[in-house]
ZAMARGU-4260 file (C-alpha; in steps of 0.2 Angstrom, whole numbers, plus 5000, padded with zeros to 4 digits):
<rodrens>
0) 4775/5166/5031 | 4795/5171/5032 | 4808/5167/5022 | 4824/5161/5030 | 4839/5159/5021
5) 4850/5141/5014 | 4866/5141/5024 | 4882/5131/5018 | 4893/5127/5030 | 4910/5128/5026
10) 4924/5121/5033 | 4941/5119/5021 | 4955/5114/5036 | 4948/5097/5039 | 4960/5086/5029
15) 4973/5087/5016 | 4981/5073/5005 | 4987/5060/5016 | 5005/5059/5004 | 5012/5047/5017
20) 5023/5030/5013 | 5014/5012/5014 | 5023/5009/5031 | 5019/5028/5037 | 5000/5023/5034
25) 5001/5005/5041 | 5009/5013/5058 | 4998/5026/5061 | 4983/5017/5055 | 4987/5001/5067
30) 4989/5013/5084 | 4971/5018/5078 | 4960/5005/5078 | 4952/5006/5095 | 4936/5011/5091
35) 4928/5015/5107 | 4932/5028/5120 | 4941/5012/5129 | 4958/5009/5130 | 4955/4991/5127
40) 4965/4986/5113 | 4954/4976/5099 | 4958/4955/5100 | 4964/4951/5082 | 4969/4935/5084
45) 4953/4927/5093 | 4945/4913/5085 | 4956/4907/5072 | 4972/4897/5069 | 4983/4909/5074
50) 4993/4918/5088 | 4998/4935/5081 | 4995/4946/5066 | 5007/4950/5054 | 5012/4966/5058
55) 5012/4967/5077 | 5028/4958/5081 | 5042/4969/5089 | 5057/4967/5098 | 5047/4962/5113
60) 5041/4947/5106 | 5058/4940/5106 | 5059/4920/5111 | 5040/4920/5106 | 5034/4905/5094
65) 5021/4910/5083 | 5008/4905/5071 | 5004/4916/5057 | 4995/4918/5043 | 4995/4926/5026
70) 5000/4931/5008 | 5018/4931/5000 | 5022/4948/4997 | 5039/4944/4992 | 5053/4932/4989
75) 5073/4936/4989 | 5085/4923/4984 | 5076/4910/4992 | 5082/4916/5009 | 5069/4926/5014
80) 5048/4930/5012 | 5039/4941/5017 | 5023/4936/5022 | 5008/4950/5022 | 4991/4953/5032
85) 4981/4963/5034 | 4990/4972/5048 | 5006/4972/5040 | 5023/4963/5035 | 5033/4952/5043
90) 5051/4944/5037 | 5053/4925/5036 | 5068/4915/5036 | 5066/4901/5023 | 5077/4886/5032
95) 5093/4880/5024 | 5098/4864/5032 | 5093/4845/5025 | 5084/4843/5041 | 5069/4856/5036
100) 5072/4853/5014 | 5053/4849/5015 | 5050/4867/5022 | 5061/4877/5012 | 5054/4869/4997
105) 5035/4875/5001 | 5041/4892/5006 | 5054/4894/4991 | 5040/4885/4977 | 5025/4894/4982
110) 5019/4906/4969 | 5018/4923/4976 | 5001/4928/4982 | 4999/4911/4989 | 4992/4909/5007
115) 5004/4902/5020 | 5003/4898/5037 | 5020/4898/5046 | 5025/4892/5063 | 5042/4895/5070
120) 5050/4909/5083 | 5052/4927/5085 | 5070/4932/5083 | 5083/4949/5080 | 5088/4953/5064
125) 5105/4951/5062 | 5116/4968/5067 | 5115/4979/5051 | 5099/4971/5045 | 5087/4979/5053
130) 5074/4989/5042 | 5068/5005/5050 | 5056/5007/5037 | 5047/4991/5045 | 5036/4991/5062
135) 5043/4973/5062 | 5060/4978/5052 | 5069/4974/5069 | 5063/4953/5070 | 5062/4941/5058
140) 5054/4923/5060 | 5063/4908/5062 | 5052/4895/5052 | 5048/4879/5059 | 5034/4870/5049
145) 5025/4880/5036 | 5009/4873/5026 | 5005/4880/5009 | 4983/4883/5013 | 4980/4890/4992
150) 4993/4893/4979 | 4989/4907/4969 | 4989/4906/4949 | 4995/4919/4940 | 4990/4937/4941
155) 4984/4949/4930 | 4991/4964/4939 | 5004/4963/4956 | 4998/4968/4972 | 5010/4983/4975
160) 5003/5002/4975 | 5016/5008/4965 | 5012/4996/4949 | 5000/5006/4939 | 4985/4998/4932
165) 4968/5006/4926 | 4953/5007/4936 | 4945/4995/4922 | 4959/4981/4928 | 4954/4987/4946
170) 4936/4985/4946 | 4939/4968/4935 | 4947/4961/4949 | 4941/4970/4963 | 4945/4956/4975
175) 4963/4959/4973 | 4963/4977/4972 | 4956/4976/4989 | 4974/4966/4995 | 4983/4982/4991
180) 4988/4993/5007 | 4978/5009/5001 | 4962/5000/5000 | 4964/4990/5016 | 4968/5008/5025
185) 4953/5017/5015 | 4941/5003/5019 | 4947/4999/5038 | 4947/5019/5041 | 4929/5019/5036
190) 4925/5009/5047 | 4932/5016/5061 | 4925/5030/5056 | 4906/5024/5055 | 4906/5016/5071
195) 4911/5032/5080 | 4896/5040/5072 | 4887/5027/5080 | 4894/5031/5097 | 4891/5047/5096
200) 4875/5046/5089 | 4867/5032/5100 | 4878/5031/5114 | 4878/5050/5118 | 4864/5057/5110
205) 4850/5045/5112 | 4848/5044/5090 | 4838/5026/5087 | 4848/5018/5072 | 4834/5013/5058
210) 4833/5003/5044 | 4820/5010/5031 | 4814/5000/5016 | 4822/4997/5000 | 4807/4994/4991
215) 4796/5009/4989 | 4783/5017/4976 | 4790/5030/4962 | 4788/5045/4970 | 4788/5065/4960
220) 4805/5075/4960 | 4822/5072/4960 | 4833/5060/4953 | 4828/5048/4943 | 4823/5031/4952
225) 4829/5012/4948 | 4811/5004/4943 | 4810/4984/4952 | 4798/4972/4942 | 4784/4964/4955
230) 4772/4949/4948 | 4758/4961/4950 | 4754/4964/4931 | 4758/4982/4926 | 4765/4986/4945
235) 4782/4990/4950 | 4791/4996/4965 | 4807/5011/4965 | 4823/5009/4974 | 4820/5025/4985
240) 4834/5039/4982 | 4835/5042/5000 | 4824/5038/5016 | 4817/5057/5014 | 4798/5052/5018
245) 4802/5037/5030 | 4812/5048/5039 | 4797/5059/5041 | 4786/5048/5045 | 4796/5041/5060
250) 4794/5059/5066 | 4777/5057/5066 | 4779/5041/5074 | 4787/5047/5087 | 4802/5042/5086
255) 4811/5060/5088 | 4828/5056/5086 | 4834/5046/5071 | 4847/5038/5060 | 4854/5025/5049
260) 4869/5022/5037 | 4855/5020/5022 | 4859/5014/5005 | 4854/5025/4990 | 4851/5023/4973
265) 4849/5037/4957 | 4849/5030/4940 | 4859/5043/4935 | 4878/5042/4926 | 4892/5041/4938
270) 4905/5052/4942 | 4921/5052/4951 | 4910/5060/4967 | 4895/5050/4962 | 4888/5032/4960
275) 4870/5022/4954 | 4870/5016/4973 | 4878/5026/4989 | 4879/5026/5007 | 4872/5041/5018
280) 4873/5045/5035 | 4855/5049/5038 | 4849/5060/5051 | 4833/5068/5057 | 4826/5076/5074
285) 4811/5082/5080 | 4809/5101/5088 | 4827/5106/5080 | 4833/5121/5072 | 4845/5126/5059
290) 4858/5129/5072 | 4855/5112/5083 | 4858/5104/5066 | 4873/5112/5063 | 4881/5111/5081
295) 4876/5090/5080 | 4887/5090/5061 | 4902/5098/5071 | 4900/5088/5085 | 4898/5070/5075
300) 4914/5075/5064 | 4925/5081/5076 | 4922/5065/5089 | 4922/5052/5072 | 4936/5061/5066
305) 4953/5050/5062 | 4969/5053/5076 | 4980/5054/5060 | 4972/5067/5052 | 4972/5087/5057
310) 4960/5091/5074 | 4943/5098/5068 | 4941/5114/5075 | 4923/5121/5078 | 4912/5127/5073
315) 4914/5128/5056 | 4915/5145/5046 | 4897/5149/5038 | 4888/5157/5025 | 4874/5162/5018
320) 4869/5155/5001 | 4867/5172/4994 | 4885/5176/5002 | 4891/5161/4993 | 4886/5164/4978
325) 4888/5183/4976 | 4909/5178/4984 | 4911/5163/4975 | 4901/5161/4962 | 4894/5143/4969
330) 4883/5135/4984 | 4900/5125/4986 | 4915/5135/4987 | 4930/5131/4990 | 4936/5145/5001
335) 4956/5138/5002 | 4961/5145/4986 | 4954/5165/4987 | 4951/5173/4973 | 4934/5180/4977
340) 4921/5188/4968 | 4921/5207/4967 | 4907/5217/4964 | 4915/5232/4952 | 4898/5239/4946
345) 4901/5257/4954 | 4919/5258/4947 | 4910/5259/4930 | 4894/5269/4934 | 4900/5282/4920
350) 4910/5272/4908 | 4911/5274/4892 | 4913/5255/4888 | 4896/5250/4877 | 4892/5233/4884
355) 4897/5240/4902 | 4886/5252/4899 | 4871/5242/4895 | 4873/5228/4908 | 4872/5246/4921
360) 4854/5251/4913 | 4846/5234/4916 | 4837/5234/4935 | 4847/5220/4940 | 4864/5224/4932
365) 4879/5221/4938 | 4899/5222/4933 | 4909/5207/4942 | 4927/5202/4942 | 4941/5189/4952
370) 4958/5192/4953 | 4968/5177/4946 | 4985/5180/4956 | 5001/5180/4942 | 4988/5177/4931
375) 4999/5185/4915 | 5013/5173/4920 | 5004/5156/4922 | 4989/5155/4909 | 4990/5155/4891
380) 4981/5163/4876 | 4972/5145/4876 | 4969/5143/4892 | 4961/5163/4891 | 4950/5154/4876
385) 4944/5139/4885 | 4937/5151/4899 | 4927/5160/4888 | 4920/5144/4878 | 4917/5137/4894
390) 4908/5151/4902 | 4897/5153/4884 | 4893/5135/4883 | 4888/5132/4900 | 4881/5149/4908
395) 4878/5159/4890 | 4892/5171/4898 | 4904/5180/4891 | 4921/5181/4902 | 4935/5193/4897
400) 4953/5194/4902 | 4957/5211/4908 | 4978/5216/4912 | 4979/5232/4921 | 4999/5228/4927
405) 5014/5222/4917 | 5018/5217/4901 | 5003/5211/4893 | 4993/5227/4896 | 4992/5231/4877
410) 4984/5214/4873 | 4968/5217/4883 | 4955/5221/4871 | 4947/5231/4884 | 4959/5238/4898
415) 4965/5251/4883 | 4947/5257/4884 | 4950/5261/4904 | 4951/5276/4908 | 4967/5280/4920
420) 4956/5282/4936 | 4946/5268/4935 | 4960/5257/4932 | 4968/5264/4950 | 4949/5262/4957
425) 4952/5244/4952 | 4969/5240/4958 | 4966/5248/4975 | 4948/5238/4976 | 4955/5221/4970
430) 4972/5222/4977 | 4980/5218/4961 | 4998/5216/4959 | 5012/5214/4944 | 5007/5202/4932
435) 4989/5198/4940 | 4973/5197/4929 | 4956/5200/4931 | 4941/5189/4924 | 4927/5202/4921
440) 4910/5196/4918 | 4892/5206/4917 | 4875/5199/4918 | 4859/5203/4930 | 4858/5197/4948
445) 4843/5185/4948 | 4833/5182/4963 | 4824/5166/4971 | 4811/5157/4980 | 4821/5152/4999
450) 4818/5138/5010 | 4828/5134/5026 | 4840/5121/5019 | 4859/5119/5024 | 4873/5111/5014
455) 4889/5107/5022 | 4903/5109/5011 | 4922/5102/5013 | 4936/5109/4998 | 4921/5112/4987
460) 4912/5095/4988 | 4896/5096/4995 | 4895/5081/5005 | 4878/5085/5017 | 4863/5094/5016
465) 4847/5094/5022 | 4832/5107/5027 | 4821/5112/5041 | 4805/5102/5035 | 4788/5108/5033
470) 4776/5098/5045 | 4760/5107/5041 | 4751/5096/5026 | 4742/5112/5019 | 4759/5121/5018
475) 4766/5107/5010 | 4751/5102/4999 | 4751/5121/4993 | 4772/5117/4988 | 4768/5101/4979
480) 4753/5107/4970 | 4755/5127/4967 | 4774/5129/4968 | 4780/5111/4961 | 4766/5107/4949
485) 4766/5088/4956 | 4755/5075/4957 | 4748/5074/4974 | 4740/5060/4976 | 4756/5052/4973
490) 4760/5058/4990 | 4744/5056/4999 | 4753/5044/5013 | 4764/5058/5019 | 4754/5070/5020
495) 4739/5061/5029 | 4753/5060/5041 | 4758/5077/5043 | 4740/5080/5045 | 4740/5068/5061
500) 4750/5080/5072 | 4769/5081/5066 | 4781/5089/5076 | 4791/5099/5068 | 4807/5093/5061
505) 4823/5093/5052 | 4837/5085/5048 | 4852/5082/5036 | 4862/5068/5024 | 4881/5067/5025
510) 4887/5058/5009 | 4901/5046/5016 | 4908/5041/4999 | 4911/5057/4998 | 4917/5062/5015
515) 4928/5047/5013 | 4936/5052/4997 | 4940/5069/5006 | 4947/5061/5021 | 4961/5049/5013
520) 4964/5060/4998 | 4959/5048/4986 | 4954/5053/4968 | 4939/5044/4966 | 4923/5039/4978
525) 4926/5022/4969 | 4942/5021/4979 | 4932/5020/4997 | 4919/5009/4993 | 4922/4991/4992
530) 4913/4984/4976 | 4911/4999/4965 | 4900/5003/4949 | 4910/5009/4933 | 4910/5027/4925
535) 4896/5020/4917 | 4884/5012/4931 | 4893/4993/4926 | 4899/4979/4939 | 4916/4975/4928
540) 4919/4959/4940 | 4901/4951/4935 | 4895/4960/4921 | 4882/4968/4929 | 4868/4973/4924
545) 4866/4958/4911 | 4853/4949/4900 | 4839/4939/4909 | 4831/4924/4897 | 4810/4929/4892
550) 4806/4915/4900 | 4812/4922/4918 | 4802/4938/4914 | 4786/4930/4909 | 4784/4930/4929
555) 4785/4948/4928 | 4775/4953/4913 | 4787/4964/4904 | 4795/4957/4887 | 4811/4968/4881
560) 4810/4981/4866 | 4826/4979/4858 | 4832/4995/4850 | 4833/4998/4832 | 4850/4998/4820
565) 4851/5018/4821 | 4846/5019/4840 | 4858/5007/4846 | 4871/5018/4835 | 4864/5034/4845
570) 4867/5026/4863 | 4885/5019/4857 | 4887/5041/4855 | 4883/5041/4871 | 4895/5033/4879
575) 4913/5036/4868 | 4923/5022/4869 | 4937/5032/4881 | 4924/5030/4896 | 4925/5014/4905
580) 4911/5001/4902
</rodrens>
């Protein structure tokens, strides 16, 4: 019996905000779509009534005639369009002469939004016009025939990133949120991303891509599950929170070298990193360690990786989750902004401070304190007294301010009871400078239980972790029943199969809403996946979840309790009416 440790892996250099102009992200992101390690260039335009894509036509195309296809972005003056695709935007010159009157009264009548189809030829801008802001600012299209395939009615919102409109109007109409550049580029990056996972997974590693059921059996621990009505009376099946135990048992079966892009579900309330139903990159190996788990992560994410993005450099810098939490005060830090924690206990050891004191008597006490830099200058008396509510509400800890340089030194209701040598003590140990302050904070170390799990953690999001497993069925009967106080037999399938020679095994889960909120800088996981759930678990677009007749539930054998007066007015509590439905 031994006792490894949790390791997080932390790496904070991997991406920043992307910050970049729509043309800036359609530029980059259209010299990127090659998805294998081929040069070959993708074929856009095979299969369908066109010859080019929006975007693609340069200077070289001169003389060409084309065919394209797409939305009006915009109209000016009933000159010009612009006609948009998912590549990009292309300037059309609306005819002017009588001969072509039939033309220019499509191209000039059509709503915007409308789809067109445009045929004419590829020709310079004149002299002065061109629009370097443009990959196809230095043509425009001389228009020959045009056919108007679906005016668009009006809108609620325009399609341009810079309008502002709520996320409630967003996921409302989620279809024409998804016209709008940043979510083409969020979406089409993800993909690109998940198929070089597949590459490198399958292609070069010999993983066997999965699919694991949806329907499963509740199951003890963890989140809570989403229950699925059977005709079976009184039987139900579980939406499973992740493929833990069929990921298992393909190690028993053999198959040694697994994954899948699995959907998930927790019946738990959203927030901007989490969502009812969400995708993982699930992994699992047989006769692997902690550090073959972590040298395949590095490898995965550096060869998946976007080009427009900053290289991932390996490996990634690492920590032991005792480190972590004894530096930073988490299992998920996020190690770019400093401010570690400092033990202080010894600079104290014969104080004169009461509670200071006291916390150094208790076996496990300690004294602990982070340097806010400039600290004095940029945070408030209220800002002091949100930190200390927050630290008594939610840890029962009490956190004081403490200002041993600069003017504010007389209002720290314990620096005057610092004694002049202590106060250097600190200043040399936590580096402090003019107008710094320290959070000072006492309480006893506690100690845990440890198994060997991993997290891999990116600007203090988690977004992966997994464990070594334990593939002896006494061991883990022993965890379930002893340690966890669960129901066994709940659990009897599994451990009949680690009981029928299980390799050992291990493996990990990358959360890839997550790891693509990181990657493009967007504030919300809801931003990289295509048909979100609201704050509150709601499909806005189809009003999901929704009623279902008794009649349709009779099948089922399950007839709703509707809640009473007073605890339909305790749920409406629940959810205050600034959250979105």
């Amino acid at each position: 019996m031994y006792f490894p440790y949790r390791l997080s892996l932390l790496y904070w250099g991997l991406s920043r905000s992307i910050g970049k102009t729509t043309q800036r992200i359609w530029g980059s992101f259209s010299k990127n779509l090659v998805l294998s390690s081929q040069t070959r260039r993708p074929e856009f335009n095979s299969f369908i009534a066109r010859t080019n894509t929006c975007g693609e036509l340069r200077s070289s195309h001169l003389g060409q005639e084309v065919i394209l296809c797409g939305w009006i972005q915009y109209r000016r003056q009933n000159i010009f369009l612009v006609l948009r695709d998912f590549h990009g935007l292309v300037q059309v010159v609306i005819p002017q002469d009588e001969s072509a009157a039939s033309v220019k009264k499509i191209l000039c009548e059509a709503p915007m939004e409308s789809v067109l189809q445009v045929y004419g030829t590829v020709i310079s801008r004149p002299p002065g016009q061109e629009n370097p802001m443009m990959p196809t600012g230095e043509i425009e299209i001389k228009v020959k025939t045009a056919e108007l395939l679906n005016p668009c009615k009006k809108l609620p919102f325009e399609i341009k990133d810079f309008v502002k409109k709520t996320e409630a109007l967003r996921l409302q109409y989620r279809y024409l949120d998804l016209r709008s550049f940043q979510m083409q580029y969020n979406l089409r990056l993800r993909s690109q991303m998940v198929m070089k996972m597949r590459e490198y997974l399958c292609n070069l590693h010999g993983f066997v891509d999965i699919e694991t059921p949806t329907l499963f059996k509740k199951t003890p621990g963890g989140a809570k599950e989403f229950v699925v009505a059977s005709r079976e009376p009184g039987k139900f099946y579980t939406l499973p929170q992740s493929p833990q135990q069929f990921k298992q048992l393909l190690m028993v079966g053999g198959l040694d070298r697994y994954f899948q892009v699995a959907r998930c579900y927790r019946d738990e309330g959203s927030r901007p990193d989490r969502q009812p139903e969400f995708t993982q990159i699930d992994i699992e190996m047989s006769f692997v360690d902690q550090s073959g788990i972590q040298s395949l992560i590095e490898g995965l994410l550096q060869y998946s990786w976007p080009n427009d993005k900053d290289t991932v450099v390996v490996p990634f810098p690492s920590m032991t989750f005792a480190e972590a939490l004894a530096t930073y005060g988490t299992d998920k830090p996020d190690t770019r902004f400093g401010m570690k924690i400092v033990d202080i206990s010894d600079v104290f050891r014969n104080t004169k401070i009461g509670f200071l004191q006291d916390a150094l008597t208790k076996p496990q006490g300690t004294i602990k304190a982070i340097c806010i830099p400039e600290g004095a200058k940029s945070l408030k008396r209220k800002d002091f007294e949100f930190i200390r509510k927050f630290a008594v509400d939610h840890f029962n800890q009490e956190v004081l301010p403490v200002f041993l340089k600069g003017s504010r030194n007389q209002n720290s209701p314990v620096a005057k009871f610092i004694m002049e040598e202590q106060r250097l003590e600190l200043i040399r140990l936590m580096e402090i400078q003019e107008d710094d302050v320290i959070l000072l904070t006492v309480g006893e170390h506690k100690k845990a239980v440890r198994s060997q799990h991993y997290d891999l953690v990116l600007n203090g999001s988690e977004i992966g972790g997994g464990s070594i497993r334990i593939h002896n069925a006494e061991l883990q009967h022993y965890i379930l029943a002893t340690l966890l106080k669960e129901d066994v037999k709940l659990l009897s399938h599994l451990l009949q199969a680690l009981d029928c020679g299980a390799p050992p095994h291990g493996g990990i889960a990358l959360g890839l809403d997550r790891l693509m909120c990181l990657v493009t800088g967007a504030a919300s996981i809801r931003d990289v996946i295509a048909f979100p759930k609201s704050f509150r678990g709601h499909d806005l677009m189809s009003n999901a979840p929704d009623y279902i007749p008794p009649e349709d539930l009779r099948p089922y054998h399950i007839q709703v309790s509707w809640p009473t007066d007073s605890e339909a007015a305790k749920s409406s509590l629940n959810h205050p009416t600034h959250q979105q439905s």
